[in-house]
N, C-alpha and C positions, 0 to 999 in steps of 0.2 A: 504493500500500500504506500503512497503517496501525498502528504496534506500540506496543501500550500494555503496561503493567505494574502488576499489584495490589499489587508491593513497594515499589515508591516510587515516587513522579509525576515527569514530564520535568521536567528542571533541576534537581530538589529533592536533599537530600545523600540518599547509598546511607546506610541503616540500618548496623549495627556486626555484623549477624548475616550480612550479605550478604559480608565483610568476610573476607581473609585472615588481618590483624591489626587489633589495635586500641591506644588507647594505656592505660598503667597508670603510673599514679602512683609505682612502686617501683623498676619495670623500663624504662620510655617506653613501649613495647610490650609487646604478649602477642599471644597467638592469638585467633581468634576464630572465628566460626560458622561463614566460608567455606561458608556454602549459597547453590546459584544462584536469582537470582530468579524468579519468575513472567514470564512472555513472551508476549503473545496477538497475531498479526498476523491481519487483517483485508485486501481488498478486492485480494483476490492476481489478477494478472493470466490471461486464459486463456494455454494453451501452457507453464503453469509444469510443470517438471517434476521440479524438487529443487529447495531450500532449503539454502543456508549459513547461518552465523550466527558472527560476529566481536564479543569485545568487547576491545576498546581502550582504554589512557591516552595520552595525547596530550602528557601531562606533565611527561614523564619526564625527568629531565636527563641531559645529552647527555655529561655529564664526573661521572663520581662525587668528585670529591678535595673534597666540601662535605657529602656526604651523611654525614647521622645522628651527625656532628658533633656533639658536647656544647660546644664554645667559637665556634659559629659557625651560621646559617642559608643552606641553599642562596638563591644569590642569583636575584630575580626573574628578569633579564633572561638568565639562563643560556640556552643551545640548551637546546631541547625533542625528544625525538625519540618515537616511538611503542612502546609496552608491551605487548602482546596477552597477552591474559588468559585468550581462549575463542577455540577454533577448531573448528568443528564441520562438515562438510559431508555430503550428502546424505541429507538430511531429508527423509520422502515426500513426495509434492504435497501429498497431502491432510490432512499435516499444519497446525496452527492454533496449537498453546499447547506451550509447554514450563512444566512444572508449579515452583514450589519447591519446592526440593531432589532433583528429579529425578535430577538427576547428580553433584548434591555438596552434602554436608552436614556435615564437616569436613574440617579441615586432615588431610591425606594424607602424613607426611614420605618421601619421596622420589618424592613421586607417584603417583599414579592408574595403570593400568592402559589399556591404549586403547581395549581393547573395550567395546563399551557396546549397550544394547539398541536404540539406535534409531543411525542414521547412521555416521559416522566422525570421530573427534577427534583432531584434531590437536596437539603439543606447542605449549605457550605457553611463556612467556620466564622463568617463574620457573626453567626447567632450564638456563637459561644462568645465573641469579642464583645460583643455588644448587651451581652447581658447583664450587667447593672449599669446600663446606661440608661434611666429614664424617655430619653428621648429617640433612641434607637432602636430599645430591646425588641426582639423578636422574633420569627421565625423566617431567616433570609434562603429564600428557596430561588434554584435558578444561577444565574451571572451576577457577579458584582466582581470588580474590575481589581487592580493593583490599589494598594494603601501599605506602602511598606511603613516603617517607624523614618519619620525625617530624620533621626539624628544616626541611623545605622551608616557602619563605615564598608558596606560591603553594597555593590549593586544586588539585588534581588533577580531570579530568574524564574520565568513563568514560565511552563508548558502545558501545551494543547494536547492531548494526544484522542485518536478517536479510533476503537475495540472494533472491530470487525467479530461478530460475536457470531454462536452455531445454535441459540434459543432463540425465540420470540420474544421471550418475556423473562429479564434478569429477577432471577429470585429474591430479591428484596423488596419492604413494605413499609409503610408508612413514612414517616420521618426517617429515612434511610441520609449516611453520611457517604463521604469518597471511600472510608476505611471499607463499611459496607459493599460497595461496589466494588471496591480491589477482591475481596473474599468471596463473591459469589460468582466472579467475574472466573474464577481458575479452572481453570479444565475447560473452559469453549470459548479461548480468545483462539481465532485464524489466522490474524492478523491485526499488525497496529503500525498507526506514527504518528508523528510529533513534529512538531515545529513550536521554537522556543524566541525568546524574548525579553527583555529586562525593563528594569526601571528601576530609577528612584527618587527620592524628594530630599537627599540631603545635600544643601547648596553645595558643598564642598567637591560634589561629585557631581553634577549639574557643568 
């Protein structure tokens, strides 16, 4: 398999539109476009019979007591632990592209809804982030885009990747997570790929 993107090239930084947050000169942060990208996969295996699609930071540190820090930068060599951003599963076969901003084209405060016109979405981790936040909390189902920590000293790196799967229908339910879909996903992945991307909001690396 094959997945490219008309929003930004592999390796290259994610745009600020693709982006949950961005930085501002006033505040470090603000909001941003949080619309998903373009996705075109290519040279799908026979026997495929649903598509997932996962995107992930890889980045993410493993202890918050550094993060967003005004007197300090997360340190390089911190744990790294995983972010999921997009959980999406059971995409027709004969699906190909997911369009820009199909399923998200701003920030949602408390979250997205789960239903959606095409497959099934699953909660990403900003509803663990945001859970005592008054103004945020919730259940964020679906796309929500890059918000690394502005004061991290490492670029963060996103990937896309989309399951060429051998079920109809991945065995998970309800408020299902990416951890979920990585576990049920074993034994009828055919194929996969990725295409990856960075960003971040710490002027230092700007």
């Amino acid at each position: 398999m094959r997945l490219t993107s008309s929003s930004f090239n592999d390796g290259d930084p994610i745009p600020e539109r693709y982006a949950f947050a961005k930085p501002d000169p006033e505040s470090r942060v603000t909001l941003a476009g949080n619309t998903n990208p373009h996705l075109e996969w290519t040279d799908v295996p026979e026997g495929t019979r649903s598509f997932a699609l996962i995107c992930h930071d890889y980045d993410v540190p493993g202890r918050g007591d550094d993060v967003n820090q005004p007197d300090r930068e997360v340190p390089a060599d911190l744990p790294r632990v995983d972010f999921f951003h997009w959980v999406l599963v059971d995409l027709p076969p004969d699906e190909r592209t997911i369009d820009e901003g199909e399923f998200s084209d701003e920030v949602v405060a408390g979250g997205r809804d789960q239903d959606v016109h095409m497959g099934r979405h699953g909660l990403n981790d900003f509803t663990a982030w945001f859970a005592d936040d008054p103004d945020m909390a919730g259940n964020y189902y679906g796309y929500d885009g890059c918000a690394p920590p502005w004061n991290d000293s490492i670029l963060h790196h996103y990937v896309f990747t989309v399951y060429a799967l051998d079920v109809d229908r991945l065995d998970v339910d309800g408020d299902f997570t990416g951890h979920d879909v990585r576990d049920a996903m074993e034994g009828h992945v055919l194929a996969e790929a990725s295409i990856e991307g960075t960003y971040t909001q710490n002027p230092r690396l700007l």
